[in-house]
C-alpha positions in Angstrom: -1.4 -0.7 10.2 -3.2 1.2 12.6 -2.4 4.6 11.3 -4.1 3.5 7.9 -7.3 2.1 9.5 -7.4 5.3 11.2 -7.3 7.4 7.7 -9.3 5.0 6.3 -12.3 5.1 9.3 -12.0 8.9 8.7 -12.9 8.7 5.2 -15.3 6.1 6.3 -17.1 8.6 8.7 -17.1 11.0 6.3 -18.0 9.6 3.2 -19.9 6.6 4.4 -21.2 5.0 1.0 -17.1 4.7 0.1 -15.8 1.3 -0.6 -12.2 0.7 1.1 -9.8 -2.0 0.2 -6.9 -2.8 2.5 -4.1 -4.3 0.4 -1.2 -6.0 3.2 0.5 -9.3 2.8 -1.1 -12.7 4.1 2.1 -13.1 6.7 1.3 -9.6 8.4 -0.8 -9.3 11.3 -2.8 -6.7 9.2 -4.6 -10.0 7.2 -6.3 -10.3 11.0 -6.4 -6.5 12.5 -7.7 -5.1 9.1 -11.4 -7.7 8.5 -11.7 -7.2 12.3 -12.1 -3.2 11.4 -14.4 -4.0 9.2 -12.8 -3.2 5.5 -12.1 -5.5 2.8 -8.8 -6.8 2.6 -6.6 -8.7 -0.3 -3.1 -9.6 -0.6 0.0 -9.7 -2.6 2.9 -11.2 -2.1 6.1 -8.6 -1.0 8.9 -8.6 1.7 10.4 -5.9 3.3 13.8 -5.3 2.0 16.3 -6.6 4.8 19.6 -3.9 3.7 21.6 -5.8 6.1 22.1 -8.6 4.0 23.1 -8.2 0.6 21.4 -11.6 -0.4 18.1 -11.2 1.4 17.8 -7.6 -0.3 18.4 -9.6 -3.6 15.9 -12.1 -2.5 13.2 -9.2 -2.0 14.3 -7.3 -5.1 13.5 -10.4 -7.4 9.9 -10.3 -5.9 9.5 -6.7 -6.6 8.3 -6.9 -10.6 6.0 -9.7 -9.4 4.8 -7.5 -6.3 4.7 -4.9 -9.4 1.8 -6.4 -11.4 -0.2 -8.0 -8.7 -0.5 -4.5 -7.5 -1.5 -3.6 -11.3 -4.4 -6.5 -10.9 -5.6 -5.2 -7.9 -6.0 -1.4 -8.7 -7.0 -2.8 -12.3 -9.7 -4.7 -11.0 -10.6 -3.0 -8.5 -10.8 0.4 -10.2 -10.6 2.9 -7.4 -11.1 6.4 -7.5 -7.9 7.3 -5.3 -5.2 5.0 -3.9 -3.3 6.0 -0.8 -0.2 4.8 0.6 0.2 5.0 4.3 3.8 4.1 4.0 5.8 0.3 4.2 6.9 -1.6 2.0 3.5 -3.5 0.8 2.2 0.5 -0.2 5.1 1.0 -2.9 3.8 -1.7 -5.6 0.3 -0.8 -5.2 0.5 2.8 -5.4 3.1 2.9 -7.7 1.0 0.9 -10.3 -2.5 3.4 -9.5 0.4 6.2 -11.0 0.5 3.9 -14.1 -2.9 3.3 -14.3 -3.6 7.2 -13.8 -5.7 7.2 -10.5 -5.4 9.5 -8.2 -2.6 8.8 -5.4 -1.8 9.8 -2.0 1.2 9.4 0.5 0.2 10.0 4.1 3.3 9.8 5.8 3.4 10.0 10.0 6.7 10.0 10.5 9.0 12.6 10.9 11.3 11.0 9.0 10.0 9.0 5.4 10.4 5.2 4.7 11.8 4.3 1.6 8.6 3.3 0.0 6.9 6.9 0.6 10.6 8.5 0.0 10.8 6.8 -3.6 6.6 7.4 -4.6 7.0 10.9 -3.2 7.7 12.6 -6.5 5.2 10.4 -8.6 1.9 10.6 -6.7 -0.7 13.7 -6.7 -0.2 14.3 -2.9 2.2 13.5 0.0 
C-alpha cells in the first residue's frame, strides 16, 4: 500500500491537476490508509491466492474471471490515461483488463524479487 501512495503522491507533486484512483479490496486496510492520503478509492472483490491449500487456491481462482470484469468496469468507466500496478494480487485484474482496453500500463515492482501478479503482467504491459 504504502509504496503505491508513495508513486502515486509523486505523480501527484508533479502533475498536480491528475486524477488518481486507488483500486484495493474493502477487507484490506488500504480501504482506510488510502481516503486518509487523500485519493479516490473503489473496490473489487479478489483474494490472494493461498498455494498452500489446493482448495483455497480453487476458491480464489473461481473469483478471478469475476475480479476479471470488475477491473474491466473500473478502467472502462473510469477511462484513465495510464494504469499502474504496484504489485499484489488486487493489481493483476485491473491492470490486466487496461491491456485489453488498450491504455497505457505500468508495473512498478520494489522488490528484488517479483510477485506473481507483476511476474505474470510483466510481458503484457508497456513498462515494468
Amino acid at each position: 500500500i504504502y509504496p503505491a501512495i508513495a508513486v502515486a503522491q509523486e505523480i501527484k507533486d508533479r502533475l498536480p491537476q491528475v486524477q488518481i484512483l486507488y483500486v484495493g479490496t474493502r477487507e484490506g486496510m488500504e480501504n482506510k490508509i488510502v481516503p486518509q492520503a487523500g485519493f479516490d478509492f473503489q473496490t473489487i472483490d479478489i483474494t490472494g491466492i493461498n498455494r498452500s491449500s489446493l482448495i483455497k487456491a480453487s476458491k480464489s481462482l473461481a473469483k478471478m474471471p469475476r475480479s476479471f470484469f470488475q477491473g474491466w468496469e473500473v478502467v472502462r468507466n473510469y477511462r484513465p490515461d495510464i494504469v499502474i500496478g504496484t504489485g499484489g494480487y488486487v493489481s493483476f485484474p485491473v491492470v490486466l483488463a487496461a491491456t485489453f482496453l488498450d491504455c497505457k500500463t505500468y508495473i512498478h515492482e520494489q522488490n528484488a524479487l517479483p510477485g506473481l501478479a507483476n511476474r505474470n503482467l510483466a510481458r503484457r504491459v508497456d513498462c515494468v
